[in-house]
N, C-alpha and C positions, 0 to 999 in steps of 0.2 A: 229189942224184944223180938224172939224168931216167932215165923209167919207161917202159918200153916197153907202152904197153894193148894191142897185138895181141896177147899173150904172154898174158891172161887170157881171148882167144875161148876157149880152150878148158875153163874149169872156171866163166866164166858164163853165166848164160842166154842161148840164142842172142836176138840181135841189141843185148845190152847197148851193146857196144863202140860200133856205130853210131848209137847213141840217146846217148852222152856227147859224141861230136863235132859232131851237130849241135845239142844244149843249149850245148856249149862256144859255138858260132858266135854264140849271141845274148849272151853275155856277154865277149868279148872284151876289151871300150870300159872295164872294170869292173876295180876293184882289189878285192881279197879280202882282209883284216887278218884271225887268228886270235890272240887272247892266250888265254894260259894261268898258272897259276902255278908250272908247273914242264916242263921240256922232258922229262923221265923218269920214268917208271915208266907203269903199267899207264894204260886208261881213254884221258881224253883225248889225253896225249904221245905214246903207243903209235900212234892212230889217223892224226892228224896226222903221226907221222914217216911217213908213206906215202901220206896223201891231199894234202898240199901239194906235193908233188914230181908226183903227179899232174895237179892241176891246173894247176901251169905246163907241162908237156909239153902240155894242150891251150891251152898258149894264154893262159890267164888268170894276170894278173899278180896275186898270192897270195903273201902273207907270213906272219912267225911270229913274234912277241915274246913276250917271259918278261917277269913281273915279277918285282924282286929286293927281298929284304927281308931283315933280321935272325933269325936264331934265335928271339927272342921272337915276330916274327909269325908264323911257322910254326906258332908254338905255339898261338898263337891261332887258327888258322887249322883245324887240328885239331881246338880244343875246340866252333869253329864246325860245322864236317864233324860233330862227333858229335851235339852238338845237334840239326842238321837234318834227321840219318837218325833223331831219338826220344829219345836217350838223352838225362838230364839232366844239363845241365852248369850250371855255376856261372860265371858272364860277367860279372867287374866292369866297370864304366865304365872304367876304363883301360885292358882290354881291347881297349874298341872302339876308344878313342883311338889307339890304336896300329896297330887295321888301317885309321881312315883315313889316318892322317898316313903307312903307307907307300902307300897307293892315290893319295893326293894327289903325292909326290914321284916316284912315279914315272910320273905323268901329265904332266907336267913333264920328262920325259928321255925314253920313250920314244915311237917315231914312231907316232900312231896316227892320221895321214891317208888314209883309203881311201873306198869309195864306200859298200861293206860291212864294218859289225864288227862278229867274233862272238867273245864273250866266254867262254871258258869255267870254269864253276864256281864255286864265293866267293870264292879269292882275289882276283882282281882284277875283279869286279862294280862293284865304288864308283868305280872308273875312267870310268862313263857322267857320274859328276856335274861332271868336267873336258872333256867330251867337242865335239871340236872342227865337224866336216862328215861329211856322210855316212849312212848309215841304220848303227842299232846293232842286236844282235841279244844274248841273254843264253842260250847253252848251257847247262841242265845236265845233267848227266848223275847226281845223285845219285836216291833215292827221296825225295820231299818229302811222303810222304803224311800223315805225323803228324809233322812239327816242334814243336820245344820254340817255342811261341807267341812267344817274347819278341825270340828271336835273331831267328823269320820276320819278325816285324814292323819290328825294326830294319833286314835285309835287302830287306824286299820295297819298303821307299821307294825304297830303288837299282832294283831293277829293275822297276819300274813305270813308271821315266823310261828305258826302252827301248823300239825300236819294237816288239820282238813276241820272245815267248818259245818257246825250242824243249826239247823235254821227250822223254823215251824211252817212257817208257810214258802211256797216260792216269793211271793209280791214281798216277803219282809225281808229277803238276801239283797246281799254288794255284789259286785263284781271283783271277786279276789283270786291270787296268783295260787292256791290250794284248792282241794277237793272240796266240795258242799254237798251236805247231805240233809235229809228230810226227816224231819223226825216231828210228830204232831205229838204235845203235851198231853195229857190225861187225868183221871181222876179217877180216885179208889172205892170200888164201888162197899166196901166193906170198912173204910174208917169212919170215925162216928160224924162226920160232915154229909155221908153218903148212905151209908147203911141204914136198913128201915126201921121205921120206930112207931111203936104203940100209937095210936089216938090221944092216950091217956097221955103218954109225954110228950107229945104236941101240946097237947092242952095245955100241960101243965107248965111248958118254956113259954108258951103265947101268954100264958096269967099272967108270968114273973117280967114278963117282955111290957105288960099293959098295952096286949094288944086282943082287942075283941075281935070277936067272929061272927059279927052276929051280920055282917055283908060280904059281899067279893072284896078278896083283897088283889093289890094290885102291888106286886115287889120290883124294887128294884136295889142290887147290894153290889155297891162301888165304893172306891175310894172318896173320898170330898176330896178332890182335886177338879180342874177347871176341862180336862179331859171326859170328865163323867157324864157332863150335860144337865148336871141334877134339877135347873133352872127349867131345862127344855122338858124334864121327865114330868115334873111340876105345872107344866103348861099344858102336858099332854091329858094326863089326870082331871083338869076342870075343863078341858074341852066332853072329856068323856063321861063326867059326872055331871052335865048339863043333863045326860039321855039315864045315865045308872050311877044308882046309890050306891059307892062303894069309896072303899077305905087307900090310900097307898100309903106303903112303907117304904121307907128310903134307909139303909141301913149301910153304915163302912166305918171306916176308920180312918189310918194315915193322918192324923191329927196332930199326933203328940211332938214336938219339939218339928215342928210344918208349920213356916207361919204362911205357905198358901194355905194348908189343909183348916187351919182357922179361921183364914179368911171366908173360906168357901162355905163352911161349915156358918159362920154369920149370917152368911147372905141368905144360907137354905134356913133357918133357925126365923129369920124375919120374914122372909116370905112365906113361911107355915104358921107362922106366931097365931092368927086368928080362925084357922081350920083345926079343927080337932079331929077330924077325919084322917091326918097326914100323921105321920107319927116317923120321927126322926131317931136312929137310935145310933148309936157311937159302942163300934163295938170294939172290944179288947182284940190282941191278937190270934189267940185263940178260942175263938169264938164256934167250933166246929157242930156242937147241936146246936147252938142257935142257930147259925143260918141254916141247919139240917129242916129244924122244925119251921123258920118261914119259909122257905121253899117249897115245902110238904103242905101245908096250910094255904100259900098263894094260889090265888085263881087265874092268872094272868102271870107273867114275867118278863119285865123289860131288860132289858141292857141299852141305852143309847149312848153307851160310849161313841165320842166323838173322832179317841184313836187310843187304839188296844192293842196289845199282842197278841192272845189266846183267848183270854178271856173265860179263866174255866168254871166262871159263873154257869155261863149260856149251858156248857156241858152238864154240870150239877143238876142246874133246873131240869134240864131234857130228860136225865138220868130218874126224877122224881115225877114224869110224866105229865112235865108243864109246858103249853105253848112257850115259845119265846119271840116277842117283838123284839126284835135289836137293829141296832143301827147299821150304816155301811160299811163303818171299817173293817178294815180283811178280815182278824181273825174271830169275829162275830160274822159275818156274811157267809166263811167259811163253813162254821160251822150247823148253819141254819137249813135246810131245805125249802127255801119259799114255797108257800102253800100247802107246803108238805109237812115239817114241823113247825113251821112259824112262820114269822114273814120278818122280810128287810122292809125298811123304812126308809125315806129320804129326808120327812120331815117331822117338827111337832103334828104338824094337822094329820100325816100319815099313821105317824102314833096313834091319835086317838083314834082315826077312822077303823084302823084292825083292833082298835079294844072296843070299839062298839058293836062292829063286827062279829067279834066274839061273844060279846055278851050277847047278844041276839041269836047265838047259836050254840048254845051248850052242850049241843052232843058235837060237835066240830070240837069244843076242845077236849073233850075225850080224845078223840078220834086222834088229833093231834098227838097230844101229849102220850097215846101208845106209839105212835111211829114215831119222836122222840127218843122216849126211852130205848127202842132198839138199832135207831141210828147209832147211840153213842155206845150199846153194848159189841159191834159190828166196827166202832172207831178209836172211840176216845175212853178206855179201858185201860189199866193202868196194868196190867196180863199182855196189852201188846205191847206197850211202853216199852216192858221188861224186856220181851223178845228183842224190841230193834235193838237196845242198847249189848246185849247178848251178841248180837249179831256183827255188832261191829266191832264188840271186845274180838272176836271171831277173824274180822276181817287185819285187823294191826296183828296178829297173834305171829305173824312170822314177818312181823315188819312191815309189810304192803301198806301202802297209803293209797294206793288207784281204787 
């Protein structure tokens, strides 16, 4: 669907719009490939459903393939992803055999002739060792700063046979034999996760949600995986509703064919079982006005992930002019200005102390939640997203990789 970028003059920085049409004009001549291993859910798919549509509106012919694989690779793919953000996992040899032989097969069916390819993630990484013309480039968006050694090493032969790696923060890069570059994630301020909405349809997704309003509420929207803290966000909520009456929502997904995501999802389901103040909800994949409208409705907003890559919750809420309590990991802390839009945390008891904090000072989270929202209009904008990647189609355009 083309996108109209006039339509964002008004919530990006003045003269974005003009500085993307004339970077568009030097990459014209240029084709843009992006793989992924999945066209849905949060991260990369999310950003791409709105930055590819972008880029052809200025011009640059820009594409999008999926790689397809079995249940078992998925599986595999997962035990990768946890490995890499620290957690140990257990990788037999026929593990790996399995995510080359789909990475090989589908290097083999799918079109990856462009002048740029930018890979995103692990799934489809090992795709550079079939790789046909063109400059390659290898996304990730995870935190890589403590990987389980055995999987990075297995991985980082693939991506060392790229021209140059692009990373979200510095604390989440390796140490590898190519160029590394910066590139901070974003969010759109004009898709319907983002864009503003009526009272009336607040209300009206809070009804169908069976979530009252009738106190502060307190959000937090993660995955149910063991990363999210949901336990600790849970502990922090009845420290703070010792002082204030108020409600929390814990909202994600990651569920479906996850038998951590079930696990976890038990555990939070029975330690809520006799609060009806807590309200648990399992949301579909695209879930984009839901979490538009609790976000806009929350009075507070946590993130205590334990370890994240971006996290473009924190940015959403900020965007909707909501404090954010979030944890330490980098690309939460990153995004935070202590005392300025939120605060970092160390602990549960830290949690609660900045939510009582808050509640005891209502015009503080105003105050807040406006320098928020123009931190992220100033960062995390999905108008500069456009530019760096522009920029770097710019930079390969006559081959250079420095």
């Amino acid at each position: 669907m083309p996108i109209n970028l006039d339509e964002y003059r008004d919530v990006a920085p003045k003269g974005t719009i003009d500085l993307l049409r004339r970077l568009s004009e030097m990459g014209k001549d240029k084709r843009f490939l992006h793989v992924t291993g999945t066209r849905y859910g949060s991260g990369a798919p999310e950003i791409l459903r709105r930055l590819v549509p972008m880029m052809q509106t200025l011009g640059i012919e820009t594409r999008w393939e999926v790689i397809t694989g079995g249940q078992d690779f998925f599986g595999v793919a997962k035990s990768l992803y946890n490995a890499m953000q620290g957690r140990e996992q257990v990788i037999p040899d026929d593990m790996y055999q399995t995510y080359l032989e789909v990475n090989r097969r589908n290097a083999k069916t799918l079109n990856l002739d462009a002048d740029l390819v930018m890979v995103h993630d692990l799934q489809p990484a090992a795709l550079v060792e079939q790789r046909p013309r063109g400059r390659w480039v290898w996304r990730c968006h995870l935190d890589l700063s403590q990987p389980q050694r055995r999987v990075w090493s297995f991985l980082r032969q693939f991506v060392n046979r790229y021209d140059a790696a692009v990373f979200s923060l510095p604390a989440f890069a390796q140490r590898l034999n190519i160029p590394q570059y910066l590139i901070y994630p974003s969010i759109d301020p004009l898709s319907d996760k983002n864009r503003e909405l009526t009272r009336s349809e607040v209300q009206h997704i809070l009804e169908r949600l069976a979530i009252p309003r009738d106190k502060p509420i307190i959000l937090q929207i993660a995955r149910f995986d063991r990363f999210s803290d949901l336990l600790g966000v849970i502990n922090a909520y009845r420290l703070a509703r010792k002082h204030h009456d108020c409600r929390l929502v814990l909202a994600g997904g990651g569920v479906v064919h996850d038998p951590e995501g079930e696990a976890v999802l038990a555990e939070v389901q029975t330690a809520t079982a006799h609060d009806s103040d807590i309200h648990v909800l399992q949301l579909p994949p695209e879930a984009d006005l839901e979490i538009n409208a609790l976000q806009r409705a929350a009075t507070i907003v946590l993130q205590q992930s334990l370890k994240e890559g971006f996290a473009l919750t924190v940015a959403e809420a900020m965007w909707k002019g909501k404090p954010v309590i979030g944890g330490t990991a980098s690309g939460i802390r990153f995004q935070i200005i202590h005392e300025v839009t939120g605060y970092t945390v160390h602990s549960v008891e830290g949690a609660a102390f900045r939510l009582r904090y808050l509640f005891n000072n209502p015009e503080l989270i105003g105050r807040m939640g406006a320098a928020a929202r123009e931190h992220v209009r100033r960062n995390f904008l999905i108008t500069r997203h456009l530019s760096d990647y522009l920029t770097l189609l710019c930079i390969f355009r006559d081959g250079s990789s420095g």
